[in-house]
N, C-alpha and C positions, 0 to 999 in steps of 0.2 A: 504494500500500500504506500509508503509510504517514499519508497524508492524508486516508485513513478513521478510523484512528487514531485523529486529530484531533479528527473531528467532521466533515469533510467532504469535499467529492468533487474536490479541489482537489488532486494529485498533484505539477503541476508546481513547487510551491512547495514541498515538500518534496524533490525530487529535487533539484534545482537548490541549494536548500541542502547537502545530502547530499553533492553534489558537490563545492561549494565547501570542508567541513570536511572531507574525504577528501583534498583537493589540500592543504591548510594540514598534516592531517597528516604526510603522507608527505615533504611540505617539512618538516619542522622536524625528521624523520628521518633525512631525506640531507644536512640542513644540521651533523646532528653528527658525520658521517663514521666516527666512531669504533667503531660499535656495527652490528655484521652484523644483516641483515634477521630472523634465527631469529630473534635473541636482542629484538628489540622485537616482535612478531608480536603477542603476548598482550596487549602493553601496547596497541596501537592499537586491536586487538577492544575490550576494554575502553575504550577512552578514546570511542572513536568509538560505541560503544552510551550511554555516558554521555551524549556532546553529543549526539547525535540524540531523545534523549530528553530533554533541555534546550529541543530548538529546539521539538516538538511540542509542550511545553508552551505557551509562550509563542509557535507560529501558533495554539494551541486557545484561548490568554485570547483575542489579538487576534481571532479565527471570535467567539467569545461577543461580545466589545465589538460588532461591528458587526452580530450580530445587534439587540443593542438598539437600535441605529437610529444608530449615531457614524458618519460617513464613514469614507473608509478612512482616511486622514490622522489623523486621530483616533481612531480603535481603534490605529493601529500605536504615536504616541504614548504613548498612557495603556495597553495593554497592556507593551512596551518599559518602561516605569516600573514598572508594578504586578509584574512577573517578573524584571525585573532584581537585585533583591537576593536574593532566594533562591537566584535559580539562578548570582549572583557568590558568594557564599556558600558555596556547595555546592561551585561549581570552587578555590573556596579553600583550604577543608578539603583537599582532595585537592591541592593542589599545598604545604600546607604537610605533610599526612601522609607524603607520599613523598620529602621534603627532605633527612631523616635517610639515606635509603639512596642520596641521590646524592650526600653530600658524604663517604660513609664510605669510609675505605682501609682497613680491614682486607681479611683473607684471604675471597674470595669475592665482597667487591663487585664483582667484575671480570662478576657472572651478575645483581647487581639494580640497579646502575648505569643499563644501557640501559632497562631498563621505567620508572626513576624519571624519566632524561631525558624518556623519551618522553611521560610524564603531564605533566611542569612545564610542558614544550614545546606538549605539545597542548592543555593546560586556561589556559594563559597567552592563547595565540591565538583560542580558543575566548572567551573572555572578549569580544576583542577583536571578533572575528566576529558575537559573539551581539549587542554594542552597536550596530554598524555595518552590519555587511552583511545578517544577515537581516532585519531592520526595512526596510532598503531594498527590499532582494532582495522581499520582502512585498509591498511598498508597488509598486513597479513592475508585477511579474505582473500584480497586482488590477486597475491602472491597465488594460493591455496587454489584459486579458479584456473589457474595457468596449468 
């Protein structure tokens, strides 16, 4: 589905990512123990339609690079580069907008607390994922289909 999206007929590299930020998120949800599954629910839809929509970007730059003729190696490279600051930028914005409602004690942070954690948490990791593991995650598949 989702590697049409993209540009191409390439699924498994989209699901496999998919799965990988689905498992970070839910980790970084049961890692704050404090905040019942309701009450973060929204926040993961949201976070997780965000990063999935981060990663297509950047397997769609990396599908264009190698259409112009770069190996894999080098589309994941200079795509990885070329998409990285936007889309670190973007998870930024979003983890400094939601800062104010995870450090607030007033009456009621007790209901936007867990969606803030769960953005700082998931777009912190997601950072970290989008650097690391789907460039690789990329880079292997393509490898693996040859």
């Amino acid at each position: 589905m989702h590697g049409r999206l993209a540009g191409n007929g390439n699924d498994d590299r989209h699901e496999k990512a998919i799965e990988v930020r689905l498992g970070c998120e839910i980790a970084v949800r049961d890692a704050t123990r404090r905040t019942p599954w309701e009450r973060t629910t929204i926040g993961l839809i949201a976070l997780f339609g965000i990063c999935v929509q981060n990663d297509i970007i950047l397997v769609a730059k990396i599908n264009d690079l190698r259409r112009q003729g770069l190996s894999v190696h080098e589309a994941v490279l200079e795509g990885a580069l070329a998409k990285f600051r936007p889309i670190f930028m973007t998870d930024m914005v979003m983890i400094v907008s939601v800062l104010p409602l995870a450090l607030i004690v007033t009456t009621g942070a007790e209901l936007h607390r867990p969606l803030a954690v769960v953005y700082i948490g998931g777009f912190f990791f997601a950072i970290l994922l989008r650097l690391f593991v789907v460039p690789v995650l990329y880079e292997t598949l393509a490898r693996l289909r040859k």
